[in-house]
C-alpha positions in Angstrom: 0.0 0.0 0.0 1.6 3.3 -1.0 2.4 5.5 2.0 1.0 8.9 2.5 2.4 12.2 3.5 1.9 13.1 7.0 1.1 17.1 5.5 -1.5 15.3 3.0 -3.2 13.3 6.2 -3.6 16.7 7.9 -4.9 18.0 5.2 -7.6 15.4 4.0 -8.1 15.4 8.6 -8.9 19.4 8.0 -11.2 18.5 4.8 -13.3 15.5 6.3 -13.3 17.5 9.8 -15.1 20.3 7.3 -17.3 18.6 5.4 -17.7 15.7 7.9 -21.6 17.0 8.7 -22.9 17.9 5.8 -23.5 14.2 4.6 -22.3 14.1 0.7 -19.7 16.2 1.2 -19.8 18.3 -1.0 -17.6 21.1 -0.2 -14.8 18.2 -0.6 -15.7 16.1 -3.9 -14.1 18.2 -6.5 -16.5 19.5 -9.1 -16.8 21.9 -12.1 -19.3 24.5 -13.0 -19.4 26.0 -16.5 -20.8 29.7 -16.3 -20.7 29.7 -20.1 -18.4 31.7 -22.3 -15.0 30.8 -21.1 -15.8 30.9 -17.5 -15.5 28.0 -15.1 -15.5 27.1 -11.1 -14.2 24.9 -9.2 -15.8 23.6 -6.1 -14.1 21.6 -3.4 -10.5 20.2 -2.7 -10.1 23.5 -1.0 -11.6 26.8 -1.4 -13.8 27.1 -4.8 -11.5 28.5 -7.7 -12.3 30.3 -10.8 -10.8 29.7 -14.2 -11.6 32.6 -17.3 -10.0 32.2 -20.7 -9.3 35.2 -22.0 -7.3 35.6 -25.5 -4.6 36.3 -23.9 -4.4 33.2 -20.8 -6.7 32.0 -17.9 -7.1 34.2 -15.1 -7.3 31.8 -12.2 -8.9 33.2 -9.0 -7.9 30.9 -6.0 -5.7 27.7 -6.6 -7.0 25.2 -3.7 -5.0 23.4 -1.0 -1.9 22.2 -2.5 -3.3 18.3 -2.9 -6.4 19.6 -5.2 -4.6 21.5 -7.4 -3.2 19.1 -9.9 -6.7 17.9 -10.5 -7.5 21.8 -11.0 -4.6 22.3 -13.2 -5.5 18.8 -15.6 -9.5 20.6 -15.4 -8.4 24.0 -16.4 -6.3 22.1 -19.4 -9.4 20.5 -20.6 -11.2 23.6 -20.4 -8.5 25.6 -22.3 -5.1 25.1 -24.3 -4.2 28.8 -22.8 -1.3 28.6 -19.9 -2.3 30.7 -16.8 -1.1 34.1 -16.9 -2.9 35.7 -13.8 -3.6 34.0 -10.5 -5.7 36.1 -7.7 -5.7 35.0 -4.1 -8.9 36.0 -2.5 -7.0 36.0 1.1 -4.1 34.2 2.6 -5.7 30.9 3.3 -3.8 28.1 2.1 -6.8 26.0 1.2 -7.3 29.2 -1.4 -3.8 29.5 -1.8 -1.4 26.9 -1.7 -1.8 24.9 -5.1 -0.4 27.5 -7.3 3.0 25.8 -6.9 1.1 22.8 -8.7 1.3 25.3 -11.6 4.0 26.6 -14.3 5.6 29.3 -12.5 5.1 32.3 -15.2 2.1 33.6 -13.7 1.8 37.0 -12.2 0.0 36.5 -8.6 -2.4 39.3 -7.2 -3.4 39.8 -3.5 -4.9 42.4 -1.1 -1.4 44.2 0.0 -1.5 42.7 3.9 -1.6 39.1 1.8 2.6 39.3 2.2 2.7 39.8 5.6 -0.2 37.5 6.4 2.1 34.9 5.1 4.5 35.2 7.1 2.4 34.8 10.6 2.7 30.9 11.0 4.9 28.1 9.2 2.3 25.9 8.3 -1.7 25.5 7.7 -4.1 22.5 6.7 -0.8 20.3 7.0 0.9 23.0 3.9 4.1 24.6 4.6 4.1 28.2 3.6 7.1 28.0 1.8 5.1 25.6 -0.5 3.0 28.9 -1.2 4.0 31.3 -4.0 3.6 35.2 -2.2 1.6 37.6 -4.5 3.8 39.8 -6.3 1.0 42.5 -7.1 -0.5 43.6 -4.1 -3.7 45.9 -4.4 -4.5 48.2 -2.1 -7.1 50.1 -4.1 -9.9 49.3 -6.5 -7.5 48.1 -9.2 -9.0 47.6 -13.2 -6.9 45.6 -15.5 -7.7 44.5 -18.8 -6.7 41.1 -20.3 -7.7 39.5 -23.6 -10.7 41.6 -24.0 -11.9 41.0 -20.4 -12.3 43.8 -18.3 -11.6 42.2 -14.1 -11.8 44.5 -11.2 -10.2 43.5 -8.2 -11.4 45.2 -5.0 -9.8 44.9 -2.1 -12.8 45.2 0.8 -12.7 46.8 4.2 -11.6 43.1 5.6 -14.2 39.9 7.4 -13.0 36.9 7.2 -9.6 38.4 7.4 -7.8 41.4 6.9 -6.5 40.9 3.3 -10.1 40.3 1.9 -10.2 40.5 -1.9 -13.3 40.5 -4.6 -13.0 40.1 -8.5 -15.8 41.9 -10.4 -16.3 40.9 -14.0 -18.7 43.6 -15.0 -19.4 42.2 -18.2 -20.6 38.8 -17.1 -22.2 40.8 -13.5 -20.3 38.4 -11.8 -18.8 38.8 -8.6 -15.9 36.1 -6.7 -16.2 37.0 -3.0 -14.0 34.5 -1.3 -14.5 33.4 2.0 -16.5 36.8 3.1 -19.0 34.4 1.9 -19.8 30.9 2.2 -23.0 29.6 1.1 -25.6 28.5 3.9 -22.9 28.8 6.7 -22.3 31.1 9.3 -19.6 33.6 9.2 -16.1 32.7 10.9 -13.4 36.1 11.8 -9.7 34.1 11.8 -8.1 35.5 14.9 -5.0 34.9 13.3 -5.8 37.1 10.1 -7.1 40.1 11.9 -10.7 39.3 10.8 -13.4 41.3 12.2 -17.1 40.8 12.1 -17.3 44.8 12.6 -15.3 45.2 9.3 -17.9 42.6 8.0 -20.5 44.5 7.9 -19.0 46.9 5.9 -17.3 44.4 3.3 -20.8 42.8 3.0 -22.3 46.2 2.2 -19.6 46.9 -0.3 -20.1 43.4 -2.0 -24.0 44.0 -2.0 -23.9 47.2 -3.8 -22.8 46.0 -7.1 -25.4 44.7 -9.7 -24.2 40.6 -9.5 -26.2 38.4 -11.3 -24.3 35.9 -9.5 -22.0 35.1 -6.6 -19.1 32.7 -6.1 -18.5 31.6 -2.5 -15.2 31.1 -0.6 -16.8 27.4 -0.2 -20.3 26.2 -0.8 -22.5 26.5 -4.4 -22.8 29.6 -6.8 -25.9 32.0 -6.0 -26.6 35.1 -6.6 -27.4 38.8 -4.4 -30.7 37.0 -2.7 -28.1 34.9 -1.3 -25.3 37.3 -0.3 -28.2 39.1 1.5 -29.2 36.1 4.0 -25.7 36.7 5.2 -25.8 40.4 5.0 -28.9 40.6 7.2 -27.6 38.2 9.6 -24.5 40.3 10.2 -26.5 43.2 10.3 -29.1 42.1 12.8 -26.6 40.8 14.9 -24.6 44.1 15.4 -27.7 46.3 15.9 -29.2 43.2 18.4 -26.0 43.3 20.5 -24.8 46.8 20.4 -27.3 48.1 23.1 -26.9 45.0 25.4 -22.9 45.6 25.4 -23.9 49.5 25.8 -26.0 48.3 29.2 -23.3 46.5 30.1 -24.4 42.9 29.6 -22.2 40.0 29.9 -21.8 38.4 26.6 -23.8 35.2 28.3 -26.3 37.7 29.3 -26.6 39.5 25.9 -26.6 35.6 23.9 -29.4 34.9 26.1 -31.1 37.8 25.2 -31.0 37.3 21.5 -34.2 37.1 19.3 -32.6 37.0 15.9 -35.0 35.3 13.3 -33.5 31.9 11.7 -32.2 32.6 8.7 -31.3 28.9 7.5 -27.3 29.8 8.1 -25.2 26.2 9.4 -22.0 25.9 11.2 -18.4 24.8 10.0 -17.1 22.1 12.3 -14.7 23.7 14.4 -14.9 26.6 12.1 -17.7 28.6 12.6 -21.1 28.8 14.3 -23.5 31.4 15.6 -22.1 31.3 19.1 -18.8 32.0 17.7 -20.4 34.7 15.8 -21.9 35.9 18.6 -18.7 36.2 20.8 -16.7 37.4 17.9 -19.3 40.2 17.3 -19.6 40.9 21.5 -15.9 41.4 21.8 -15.5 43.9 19.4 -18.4 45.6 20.3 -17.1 45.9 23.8 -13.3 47.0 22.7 -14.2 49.3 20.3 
């Protein structure tokens, strides 16, 4: 029986620990999703990826843990004969991030600017070293337009959520809009500690994403939707800021202010050991109190 990696095991630990409750698995089994006219995604193995072939290359937006991304790179060569020429990270996570060394290395790779030094925080995530990760070597720190075979792509780096280096890809053409891990479909929000993620700064990422005119969405993790859905998590945040800002102003304890809570069910599910709305809810409570 072959023998495998003790990084790989930790990773395919992280990925069944993820998808563990959710029956089929989904966000694991690798999957493709034509959008029509050049435009793919990727679900599973990771964070979801998008693939565009433009005339001049594929822009890829997320590469997947390092494991998945051969599969991506053999999908993406079915889909086109074009190399890649542009890879966006959506934030530092190496399940969004780490594959890209399973690529040719003639890419240019785009981040939100604190992307570099997020990457330099730990040694290791989701049983990947970092220095298995190529660093962006275009880091945005404005709404940045570029144009590539024809294809106009936005990238716009967001007030921060999930973490501090939160990035979106607008491709105004298609109205469609790649919001990384500020949104997962159906499952409550989760602020990384680690990445400086804030559910304060949330609130206004979510209001920046809903503002433009999508006619669909593509999650961090989870299927593609469209605004309706970015909303359910928009209104969540929402109500839970205005819910627990005048219980912290009372002076509440934070198991005082949870029990207080009347928010209506808006059909959100944890991550194992990832998120939840009691992690929400203390999340949301601390910052509240600190500000």
């Amino acid at each position: 029986m072959p023998k495998i990696g003790s990084r790989k095991v930790h990773a395919l630990l992280f990925l069944f620990a993820f998808t563990g409750c959710h029956g089929d698995g989904a966000l694991l089994r690798f999957r493709s999703v034509s959008l029509g006219d050049g435009l793919s995604v990727y679900l599973g193995a990771g964070g979801n990826s998008v693939a565009l072939d433009t005339n001049d290359g594929v822009m890829l937006v997320d590469t997947k843990l390092l494991w998945g991304a051969t599969e991506l790179r053999h999908a993406i060569a079915r889909q086109s004969p074009s190399p890649v020429r542009l890879v966006v990270y959506t934030h530092y996570h190496l399940d969004h991030a780490s594959g890209t060394a399973a690529f040719p290395r003639r890419a240019r790779v785009a981040a939100h600017r604190n992307v570099a030094a997020d990457l330099t925080k730990f040694t290791s995530q989701f049983g990947v070293n970092v220095t298995d990760t190529v660093p962006p070597d275009l880091l945005i720190d404005a709404v940045t337009p570029l144009s590539m075979g024809g294809e106009e792509i936005v990238l716009v780096p967001t007030p921060g959520g999930h973490t501090n280096g939160d990035l979106a890809i607008w491709l105004p053409a298609r109205r469609v809009l790649v919001v990384g891990d500020l949104w997962s479909n159906g499952y409550f929000p989760h602020a990384d500690p680690n990445g400086s993620g804030s559910f304060l700064r949330w609130v206004d990422s979510i209001d920046q994403l809903a503002a433009f005119p999508a006619a669909r969405v593509i999650p961090g993790h989870g299927e593609v939707g469209g605004p309706a859905d970015l909303t359910q998590l928009k209104n969540y945040l929402h109500n839970l800021r205005d819910a627990l800002t005048p219980l912290v102003k009372a002076g509440f304890s934070e198991q005082e202010a949870a029990a207080s809570l009347d928010l209506a069910d808006l059909g959100l599910r944890p991550l194992p050991f990832l998120s939840s709305h009691e992690g929400a809810v203390h999340g949301m409570y601390d910052e509240l109190l600190h500000q």
